[in-house]
KOLMI-722087 format. One record per residue: residue number from 1; residue in three letters; x, y, z of N, C-alpha, C in turn. Coordinates in steps of 0.1 Angstrom, whole numbers, plus 5000, padded with zeros to 4 digits. Example, Ala and Ser with C-alpha at 12.3 -4.5 7.8 and 13.67 -1.06 7.14 Angstrom:
! residues 2
{pt 1, 'ALA', {5132, 4943, 5078}, {5123, 4955, 5078}, {5132, 4967, 5078}} {pt 2, 'SER', {5128, 4978, 5071}, {5137, 4989, 5071}, {5129, 5000, 5079}} 
//
This chain:
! residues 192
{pt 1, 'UNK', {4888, 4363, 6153}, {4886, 4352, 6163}, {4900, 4348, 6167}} {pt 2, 'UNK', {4905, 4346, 6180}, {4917, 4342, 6183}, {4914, 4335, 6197}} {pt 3, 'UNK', {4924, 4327, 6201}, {4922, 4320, 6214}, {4939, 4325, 6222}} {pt 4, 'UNK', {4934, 4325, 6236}, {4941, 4328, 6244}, {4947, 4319, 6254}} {pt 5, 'UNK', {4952, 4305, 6245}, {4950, 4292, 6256}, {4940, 4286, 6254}} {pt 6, 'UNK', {4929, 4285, 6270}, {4915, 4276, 6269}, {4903, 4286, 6267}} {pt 7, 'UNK', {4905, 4302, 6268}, {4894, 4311, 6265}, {4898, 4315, 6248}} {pt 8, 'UNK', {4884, 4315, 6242}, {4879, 4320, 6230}, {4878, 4338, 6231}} {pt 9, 'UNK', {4885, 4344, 6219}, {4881, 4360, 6223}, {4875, 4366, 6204}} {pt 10, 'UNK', {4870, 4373, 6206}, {4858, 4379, 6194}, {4863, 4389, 6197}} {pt 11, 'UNK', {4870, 4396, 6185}, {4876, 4410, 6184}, {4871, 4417, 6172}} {pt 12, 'UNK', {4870, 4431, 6174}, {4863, 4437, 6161}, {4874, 4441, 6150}} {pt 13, 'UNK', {4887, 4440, 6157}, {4896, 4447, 6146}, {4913, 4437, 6152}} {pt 14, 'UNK', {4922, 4438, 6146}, {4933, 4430, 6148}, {4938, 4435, 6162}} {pt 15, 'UNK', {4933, 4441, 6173}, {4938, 4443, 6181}, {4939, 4435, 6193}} {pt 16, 'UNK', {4943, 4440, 6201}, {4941, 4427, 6216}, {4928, 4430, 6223}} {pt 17, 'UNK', {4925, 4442, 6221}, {4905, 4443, 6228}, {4900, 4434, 6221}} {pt 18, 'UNK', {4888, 4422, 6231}, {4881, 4414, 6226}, {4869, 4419, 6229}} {pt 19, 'UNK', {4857, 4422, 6217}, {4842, 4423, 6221}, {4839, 4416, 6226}} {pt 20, 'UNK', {4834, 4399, 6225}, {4832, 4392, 6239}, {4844, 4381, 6233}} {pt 21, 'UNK', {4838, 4377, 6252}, {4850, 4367, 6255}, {4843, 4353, 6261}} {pt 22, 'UNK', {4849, 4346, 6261}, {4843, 4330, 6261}, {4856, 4326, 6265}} {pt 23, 'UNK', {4851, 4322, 6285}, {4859, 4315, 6291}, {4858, 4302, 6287}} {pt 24, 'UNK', {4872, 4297, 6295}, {4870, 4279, 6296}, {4858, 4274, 6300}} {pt 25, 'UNK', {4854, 4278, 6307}, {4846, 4273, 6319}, {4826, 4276, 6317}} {pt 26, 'UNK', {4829, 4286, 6303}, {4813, 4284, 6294}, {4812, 4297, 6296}} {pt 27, 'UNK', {4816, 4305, 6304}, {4806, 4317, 6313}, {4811, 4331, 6296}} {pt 28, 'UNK', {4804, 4340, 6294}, {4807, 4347, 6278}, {4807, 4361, 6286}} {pt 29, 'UNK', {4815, 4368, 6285}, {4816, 4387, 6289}, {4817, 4393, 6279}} {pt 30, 'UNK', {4809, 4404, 6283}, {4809, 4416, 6269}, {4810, 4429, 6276}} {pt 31, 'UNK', {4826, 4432, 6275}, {4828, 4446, 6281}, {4840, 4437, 6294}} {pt 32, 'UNK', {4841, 4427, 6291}, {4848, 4422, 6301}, {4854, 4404, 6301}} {pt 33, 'UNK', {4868, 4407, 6305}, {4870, 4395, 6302}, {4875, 4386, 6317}} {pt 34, 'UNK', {4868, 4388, 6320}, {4866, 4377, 6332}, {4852, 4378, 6335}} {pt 35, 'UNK', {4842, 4373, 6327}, {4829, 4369, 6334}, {4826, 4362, 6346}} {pt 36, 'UNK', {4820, 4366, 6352}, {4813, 4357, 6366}, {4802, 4350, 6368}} {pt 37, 'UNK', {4797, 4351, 6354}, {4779, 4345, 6354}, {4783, 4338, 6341}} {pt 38, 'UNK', {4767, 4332, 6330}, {4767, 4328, 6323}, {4768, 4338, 6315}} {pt 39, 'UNK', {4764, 4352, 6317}, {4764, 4358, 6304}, {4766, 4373, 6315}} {pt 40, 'UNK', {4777, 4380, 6312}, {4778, 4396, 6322}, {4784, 4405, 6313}} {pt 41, 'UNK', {4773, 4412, 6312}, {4781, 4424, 6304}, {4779, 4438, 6313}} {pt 42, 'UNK', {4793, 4444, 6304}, {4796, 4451, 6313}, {4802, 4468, 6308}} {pt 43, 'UNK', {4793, 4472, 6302}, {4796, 4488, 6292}, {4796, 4501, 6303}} {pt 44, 'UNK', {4804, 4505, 6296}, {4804, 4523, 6304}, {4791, 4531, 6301}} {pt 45, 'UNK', {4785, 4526, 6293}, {4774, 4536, 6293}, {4762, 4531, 6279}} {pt 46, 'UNK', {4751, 4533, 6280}, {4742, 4532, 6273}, {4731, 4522, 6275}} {pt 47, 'UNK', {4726, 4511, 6268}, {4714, 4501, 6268}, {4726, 4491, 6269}} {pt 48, 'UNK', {4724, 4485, 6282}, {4728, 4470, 6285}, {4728, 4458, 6280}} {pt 49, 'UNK', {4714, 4459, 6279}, {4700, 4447, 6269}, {4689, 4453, 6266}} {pt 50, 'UNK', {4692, 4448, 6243}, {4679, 4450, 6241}, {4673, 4441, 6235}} {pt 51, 'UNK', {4661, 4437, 6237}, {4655, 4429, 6230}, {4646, 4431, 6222}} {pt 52, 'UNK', {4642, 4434, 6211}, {4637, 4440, 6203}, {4627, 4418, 6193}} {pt 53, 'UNK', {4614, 4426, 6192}, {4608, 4411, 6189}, {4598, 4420, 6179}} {pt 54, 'UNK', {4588, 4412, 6166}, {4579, 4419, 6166}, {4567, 4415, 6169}} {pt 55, 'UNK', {4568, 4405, 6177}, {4558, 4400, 6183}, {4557, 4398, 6198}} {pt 56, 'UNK', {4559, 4394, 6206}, {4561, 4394, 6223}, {4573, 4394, 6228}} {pt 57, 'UNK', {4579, 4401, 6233}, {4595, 4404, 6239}, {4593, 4401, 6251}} {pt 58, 'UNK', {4603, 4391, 6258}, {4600, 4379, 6270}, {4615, 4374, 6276}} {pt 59, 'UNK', {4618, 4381, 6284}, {4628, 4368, 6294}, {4623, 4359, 6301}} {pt 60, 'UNK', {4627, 4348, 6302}, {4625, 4336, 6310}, {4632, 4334, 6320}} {pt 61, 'UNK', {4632, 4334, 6334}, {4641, 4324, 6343}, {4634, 4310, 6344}} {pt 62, 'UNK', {4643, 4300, 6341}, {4639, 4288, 6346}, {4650, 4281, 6354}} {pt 63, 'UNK', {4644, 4271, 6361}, {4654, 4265, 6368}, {4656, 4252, 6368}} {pt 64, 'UNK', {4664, 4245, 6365}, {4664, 4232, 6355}, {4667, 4220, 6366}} {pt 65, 'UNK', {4670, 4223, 6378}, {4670, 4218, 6390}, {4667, 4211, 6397}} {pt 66, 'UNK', {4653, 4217, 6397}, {4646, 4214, 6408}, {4630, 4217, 6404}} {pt 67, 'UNK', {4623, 4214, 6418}, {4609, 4212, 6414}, {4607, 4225, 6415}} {pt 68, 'UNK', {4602, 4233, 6407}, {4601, 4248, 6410}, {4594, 4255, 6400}} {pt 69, 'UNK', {4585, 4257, 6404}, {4579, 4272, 6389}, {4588, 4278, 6387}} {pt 70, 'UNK', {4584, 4284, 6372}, {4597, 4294, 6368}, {4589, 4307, 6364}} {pt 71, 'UNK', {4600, 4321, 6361}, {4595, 4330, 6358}, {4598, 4338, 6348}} {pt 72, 'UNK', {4593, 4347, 6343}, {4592, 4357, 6334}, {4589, 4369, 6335}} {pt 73, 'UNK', {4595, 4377, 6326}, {4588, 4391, 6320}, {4584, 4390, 6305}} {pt 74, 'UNK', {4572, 4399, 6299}, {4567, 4400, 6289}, {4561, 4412, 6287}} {pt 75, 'UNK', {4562, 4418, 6272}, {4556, 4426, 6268}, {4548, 4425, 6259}} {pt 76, 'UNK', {4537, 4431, 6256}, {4529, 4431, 6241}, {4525, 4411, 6245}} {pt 77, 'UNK', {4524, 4412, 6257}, {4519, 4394, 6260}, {4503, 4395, 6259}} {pt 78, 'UNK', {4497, 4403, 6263}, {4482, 4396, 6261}, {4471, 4406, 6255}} {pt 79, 'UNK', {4479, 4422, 6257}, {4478, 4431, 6249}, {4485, 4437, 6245}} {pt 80, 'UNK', {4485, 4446, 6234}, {4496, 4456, 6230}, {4499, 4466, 6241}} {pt 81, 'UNK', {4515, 4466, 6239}, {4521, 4478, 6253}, {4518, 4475, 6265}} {pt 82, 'UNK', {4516, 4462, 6270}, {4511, 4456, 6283}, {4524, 4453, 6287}} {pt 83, 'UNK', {4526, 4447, 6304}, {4541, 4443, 6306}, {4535, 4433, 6320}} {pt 84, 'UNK', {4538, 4423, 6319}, {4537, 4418, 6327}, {4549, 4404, 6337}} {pt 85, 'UNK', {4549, 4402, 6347}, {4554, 4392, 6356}, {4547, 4384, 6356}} {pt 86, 'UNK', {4555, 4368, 6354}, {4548, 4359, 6350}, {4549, 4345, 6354}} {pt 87, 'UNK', {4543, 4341, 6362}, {4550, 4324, 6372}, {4542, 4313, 6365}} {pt 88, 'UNK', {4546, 4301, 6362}, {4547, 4288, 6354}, {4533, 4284, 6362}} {pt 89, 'UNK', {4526, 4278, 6356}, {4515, 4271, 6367}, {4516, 4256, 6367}} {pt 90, 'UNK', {4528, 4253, 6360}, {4533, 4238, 6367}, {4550, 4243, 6366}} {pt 91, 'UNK', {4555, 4230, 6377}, {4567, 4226, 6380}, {4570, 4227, 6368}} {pt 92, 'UNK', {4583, 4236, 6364}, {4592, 4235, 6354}, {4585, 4241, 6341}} {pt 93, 'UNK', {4573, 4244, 6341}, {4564, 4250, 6332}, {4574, 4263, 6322}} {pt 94, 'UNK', {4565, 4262, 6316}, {4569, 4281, 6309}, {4562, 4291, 6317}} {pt 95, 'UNK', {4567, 4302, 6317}, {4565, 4314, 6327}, {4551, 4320, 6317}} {pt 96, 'UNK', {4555, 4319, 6304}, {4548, 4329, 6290}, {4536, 4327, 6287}} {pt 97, 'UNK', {4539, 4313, 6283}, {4528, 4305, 6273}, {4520, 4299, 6279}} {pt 98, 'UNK', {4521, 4291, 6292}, {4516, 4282, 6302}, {4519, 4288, 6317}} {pt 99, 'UNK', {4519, 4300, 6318}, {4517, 4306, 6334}, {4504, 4318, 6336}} {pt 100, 'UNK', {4507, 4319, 6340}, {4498, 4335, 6352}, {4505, 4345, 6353}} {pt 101, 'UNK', {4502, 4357, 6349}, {4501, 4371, 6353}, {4506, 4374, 6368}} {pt 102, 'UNK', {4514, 4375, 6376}, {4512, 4380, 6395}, {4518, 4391, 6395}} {pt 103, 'UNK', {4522, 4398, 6383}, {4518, 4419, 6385}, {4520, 4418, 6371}} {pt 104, 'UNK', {4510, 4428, 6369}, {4503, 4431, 6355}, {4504, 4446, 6353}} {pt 105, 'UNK', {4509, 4453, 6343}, {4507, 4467, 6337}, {4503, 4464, 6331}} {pt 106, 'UNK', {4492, 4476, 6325}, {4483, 4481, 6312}, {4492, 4486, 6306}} {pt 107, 'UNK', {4491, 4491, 6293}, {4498, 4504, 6290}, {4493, 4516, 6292}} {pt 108, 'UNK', {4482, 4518, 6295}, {4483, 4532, 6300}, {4483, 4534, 6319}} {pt 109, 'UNK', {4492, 4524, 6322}, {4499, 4524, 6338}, {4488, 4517, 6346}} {pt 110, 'UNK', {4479, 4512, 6344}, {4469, 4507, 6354}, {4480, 4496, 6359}} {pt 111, 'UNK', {4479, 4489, 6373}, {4485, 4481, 6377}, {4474, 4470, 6387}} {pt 112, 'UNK', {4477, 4457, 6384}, {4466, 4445, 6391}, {4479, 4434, 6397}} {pt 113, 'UNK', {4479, 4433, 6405}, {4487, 4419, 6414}, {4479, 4405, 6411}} {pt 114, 'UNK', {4478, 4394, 6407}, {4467, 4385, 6410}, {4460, 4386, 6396}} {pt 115, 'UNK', {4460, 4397, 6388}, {4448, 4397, 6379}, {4456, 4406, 6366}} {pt 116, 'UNK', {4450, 4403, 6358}, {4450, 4410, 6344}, {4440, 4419, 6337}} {pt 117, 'UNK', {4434, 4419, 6349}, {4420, 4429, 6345}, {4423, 4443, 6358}} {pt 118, 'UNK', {4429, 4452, 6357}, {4423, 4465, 6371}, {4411, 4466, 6369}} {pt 119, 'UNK', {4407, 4473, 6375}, {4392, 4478, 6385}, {4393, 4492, 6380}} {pt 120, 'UNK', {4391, 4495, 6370}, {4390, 4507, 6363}, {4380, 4517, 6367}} {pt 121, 'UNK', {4378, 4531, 6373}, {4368, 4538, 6377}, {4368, 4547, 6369}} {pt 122, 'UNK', {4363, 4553, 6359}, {4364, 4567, 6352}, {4379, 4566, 6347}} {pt 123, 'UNK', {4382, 4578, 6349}, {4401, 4579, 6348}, {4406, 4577, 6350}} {pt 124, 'UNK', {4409, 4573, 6365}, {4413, 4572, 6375}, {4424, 4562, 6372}} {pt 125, 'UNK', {4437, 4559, 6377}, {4446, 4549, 6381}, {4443, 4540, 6390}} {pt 126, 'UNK', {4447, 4530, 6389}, {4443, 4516, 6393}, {4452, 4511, 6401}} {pt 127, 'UNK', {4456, 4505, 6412}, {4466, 4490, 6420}, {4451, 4481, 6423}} {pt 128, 'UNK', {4447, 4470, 6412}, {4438, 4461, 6421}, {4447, 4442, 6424}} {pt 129, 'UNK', {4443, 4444, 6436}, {4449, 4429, 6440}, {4441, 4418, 6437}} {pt 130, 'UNK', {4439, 4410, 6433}, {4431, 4399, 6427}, {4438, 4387, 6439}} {pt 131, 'UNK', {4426, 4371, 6441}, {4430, 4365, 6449}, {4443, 4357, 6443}} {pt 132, 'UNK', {4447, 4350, 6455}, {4457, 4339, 6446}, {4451, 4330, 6436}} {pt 133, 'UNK', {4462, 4322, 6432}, {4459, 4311, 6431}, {4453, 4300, 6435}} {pt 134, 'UNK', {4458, 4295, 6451}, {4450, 4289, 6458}, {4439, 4294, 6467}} {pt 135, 'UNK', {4429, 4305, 6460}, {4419, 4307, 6462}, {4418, 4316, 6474}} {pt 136, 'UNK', {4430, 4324, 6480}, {4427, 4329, 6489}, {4422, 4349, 6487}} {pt 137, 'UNK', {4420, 4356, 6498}, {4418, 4365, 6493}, {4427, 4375, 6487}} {pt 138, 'UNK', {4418, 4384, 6479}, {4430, 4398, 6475}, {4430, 4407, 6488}} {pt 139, 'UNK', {4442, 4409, 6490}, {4450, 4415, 6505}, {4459, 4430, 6500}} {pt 140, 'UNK', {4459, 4437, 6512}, {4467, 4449, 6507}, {4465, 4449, 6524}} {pt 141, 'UNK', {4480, 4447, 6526}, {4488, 4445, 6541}, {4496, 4460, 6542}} {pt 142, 'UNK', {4500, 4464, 6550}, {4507, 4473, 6554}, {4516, 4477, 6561}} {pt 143, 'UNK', {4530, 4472, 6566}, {4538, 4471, 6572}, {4544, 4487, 6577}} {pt 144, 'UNK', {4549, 4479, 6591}, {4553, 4494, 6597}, {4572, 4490, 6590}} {pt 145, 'UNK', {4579, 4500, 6589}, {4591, 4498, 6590}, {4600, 4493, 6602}} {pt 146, 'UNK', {4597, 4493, 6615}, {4598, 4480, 6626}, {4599, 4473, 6627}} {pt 147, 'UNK', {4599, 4463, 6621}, {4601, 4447, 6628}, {4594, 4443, 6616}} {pt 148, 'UNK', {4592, 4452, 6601}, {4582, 4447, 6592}, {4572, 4440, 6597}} {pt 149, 'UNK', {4562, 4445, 6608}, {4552, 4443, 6613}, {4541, 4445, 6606}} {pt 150, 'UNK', {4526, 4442, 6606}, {4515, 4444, 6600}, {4508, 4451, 6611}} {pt 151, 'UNK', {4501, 4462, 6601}, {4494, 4470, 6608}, {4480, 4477, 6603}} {pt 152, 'UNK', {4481, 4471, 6595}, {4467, 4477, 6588}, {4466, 4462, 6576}} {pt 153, 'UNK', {4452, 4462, 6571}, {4445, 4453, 6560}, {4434, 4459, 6550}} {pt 154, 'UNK', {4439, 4457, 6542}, {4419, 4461, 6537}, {4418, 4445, 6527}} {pt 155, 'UNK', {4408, 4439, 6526}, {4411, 4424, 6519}, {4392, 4426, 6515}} {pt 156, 'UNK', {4390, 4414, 6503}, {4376, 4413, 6499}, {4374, 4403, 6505}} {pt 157, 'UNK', {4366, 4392, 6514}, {4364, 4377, 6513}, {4350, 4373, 6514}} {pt 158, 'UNK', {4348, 4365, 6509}, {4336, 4360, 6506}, {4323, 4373, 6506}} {pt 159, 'UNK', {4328, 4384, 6498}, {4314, 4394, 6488}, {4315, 4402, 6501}} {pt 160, 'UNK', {4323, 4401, 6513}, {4323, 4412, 6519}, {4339, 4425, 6520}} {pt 161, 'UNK', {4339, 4437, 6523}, {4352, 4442, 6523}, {4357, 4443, 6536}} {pt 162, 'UNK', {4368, 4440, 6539}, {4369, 4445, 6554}, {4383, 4453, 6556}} {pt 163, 'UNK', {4383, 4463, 6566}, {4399, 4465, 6568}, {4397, 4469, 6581}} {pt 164, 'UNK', {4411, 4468, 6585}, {4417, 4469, 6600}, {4426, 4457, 6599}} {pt 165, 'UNK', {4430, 4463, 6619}, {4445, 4460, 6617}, {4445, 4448, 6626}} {pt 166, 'UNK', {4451, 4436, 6620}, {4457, 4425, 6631}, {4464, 4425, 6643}} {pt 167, 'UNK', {4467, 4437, 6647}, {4477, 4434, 6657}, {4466, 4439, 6667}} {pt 168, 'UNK', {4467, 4440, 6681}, {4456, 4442, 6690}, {4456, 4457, 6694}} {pt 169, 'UNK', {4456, 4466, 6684}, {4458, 4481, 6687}, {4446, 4490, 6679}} {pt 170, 'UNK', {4445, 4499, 6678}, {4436, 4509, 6676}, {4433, 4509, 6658}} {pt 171, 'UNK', {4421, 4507, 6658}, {4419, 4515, 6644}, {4412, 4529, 6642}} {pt 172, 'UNK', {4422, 4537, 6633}, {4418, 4553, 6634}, {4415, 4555, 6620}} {pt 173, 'UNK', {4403, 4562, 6614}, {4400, 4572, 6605}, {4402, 4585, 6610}} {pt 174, 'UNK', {4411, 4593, 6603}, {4414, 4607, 6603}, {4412, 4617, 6595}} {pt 175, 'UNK', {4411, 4627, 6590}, {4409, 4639, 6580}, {4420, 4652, 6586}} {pt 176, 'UNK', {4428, 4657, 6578}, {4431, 4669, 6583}, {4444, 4666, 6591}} {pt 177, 'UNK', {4445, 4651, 6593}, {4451, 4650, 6604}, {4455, 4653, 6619}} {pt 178, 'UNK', {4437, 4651, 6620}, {4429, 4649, 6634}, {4424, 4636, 6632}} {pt 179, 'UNK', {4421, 4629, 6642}, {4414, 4615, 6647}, {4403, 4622, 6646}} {pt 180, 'UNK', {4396, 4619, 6636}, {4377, 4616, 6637}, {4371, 4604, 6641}} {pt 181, 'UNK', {4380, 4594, 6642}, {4369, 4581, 6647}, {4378, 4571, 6652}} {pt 182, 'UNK', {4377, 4564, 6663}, {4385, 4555, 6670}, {4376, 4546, 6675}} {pt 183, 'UNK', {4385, 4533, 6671}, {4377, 4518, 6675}, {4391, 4512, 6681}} {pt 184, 'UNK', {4385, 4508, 6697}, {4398, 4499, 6700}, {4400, 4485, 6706}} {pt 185, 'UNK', {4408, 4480, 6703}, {4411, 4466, 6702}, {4398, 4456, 6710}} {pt 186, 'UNK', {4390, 4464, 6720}, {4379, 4459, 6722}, {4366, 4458, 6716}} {pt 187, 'UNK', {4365, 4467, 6707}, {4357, 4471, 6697}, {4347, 4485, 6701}} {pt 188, 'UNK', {4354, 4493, 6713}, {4346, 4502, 6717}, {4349, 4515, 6704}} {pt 189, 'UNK', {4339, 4525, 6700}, {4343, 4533, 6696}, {4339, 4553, 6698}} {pt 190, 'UNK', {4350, 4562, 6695}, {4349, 4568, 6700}, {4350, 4581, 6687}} {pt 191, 'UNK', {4348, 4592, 6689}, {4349, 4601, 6674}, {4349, 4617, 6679}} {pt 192, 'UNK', {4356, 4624, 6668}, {4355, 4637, 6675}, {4347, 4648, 6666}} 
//
C-alpha cells in the first residue's frame, strides 16, 4: 500500500506497478491508473468480471437521482440456470427482489419478453412476448432497416391473433418464394 500524493495505489510486490488504483476523486482502476468511471478495469486478456454466488448472482443498476426504476441482471433468480433482465416495479425499487422479468431465459434457451413462462410446444424453441405491464398487448413489430419503419405485426388482443402491417401497403403470404396470397391496403385479395 503506498500513496502517490492524493491517489491511493495497491501493489502486489515492492514495485511501482499498482493492481488497483484509487484516485482522489473516488473513481478505483484495475489494469489502469487513470480510471474514468467508478470502477474500470482494464486487462489484456481473460474474465473481466466474475461473480461467482451460491445462491443468485445479480448486478444492479440503480439510479439514486431521480424518479426512475432501476435495473438488473440475474441468474439462478427464480429457477436454477435461468437468466433474466429485470426492471424495479416502483420508483427507486430493487430490480431483483421487488421487480419484473422484461426478457427472460430458461436454461435450456427458451426466451419470453413480458413473461417468465414461454409457450413451450413439444421441443421446440421458444421467443413468447407476454403483455406489458400496463396491460397492453404482446407485439412482435418488425422494422424495415429504412427509416426503422414498421412493417409487419403479429400481436394477441383481447383472445384474438392478428397480424399485418400498419403502414398502408400490401400484406403477402409466400412459399418458395413466390406470392401465394395478396391482400391490399384496401382489403381486396388476390392469390396464385
Amino acid at each position: 500500500l503506498r500513496s502517490n500524493g492524493d491517489n491511493i495505489l495497491f501493489s502486489v510486490d515492492s514495485g511501482s506497478s499498482s493492481a488497483v488504483y484509487i484516485k482522489s476523486d473516488g473513481n478505483v482502476g484495475i489494469g489502469t491508473t487513470n480510471p474514468g468511471a467508478g470502477l474500470e478495469l482494464n486487462l489484456a486478456s481473460g474474465d473481466g468480471l466474475l461473480i461467482n454466488s451460491a445462491d443468485i448472482a445479480t448486478i444492479k443498476m440503480k439510479a439514486t437521482g431521480g424518479a426512475v426504476a432501476n435495473w438488473g441482471f440475474a441468474t439462478t433468480n427464480l429457477a436454477a440456470g435461468d437468466f433474466g433482465i429485470y426492471r424495479s416495479n416502483a420508483v427507486g425499487g430493487d430490480p431483483i427482489t421487488a421487480g419484473t422479468a422484461k426478457m427472460y431465459f430458461t436454461s435450456d434457451g427458451n426466451v419470453s419478453i413480458n413473461s417468465t413462462a414461454p409457450d413451450l410446444v413439444g421441443n421446440t424453441t421458444t421467443l413468447t412476448i407476454g403483455n406489458s405491464s400496463g396491460g397492453g398487448d404482446g407485439m412482435l413489430s418488425l422494422q424495415s432497416g429504412w427509416g426503422n419503419t414498421t412493417y409487419g405485426r403479429m400481436f394477441a388482443s383481447a383472445g384474438v391473433f392478428k397480424i399485418g402491417n400498419p403502414q398502408s401497403n400490401k400484406l403477402v403470404l409466400y412459399t418458395a418464394n413466390l406470392d401465394r396470397l395478396r391482400i391490399d391496403e384496401n382489403g381486396r385479395a388476390g392469390w396464385s
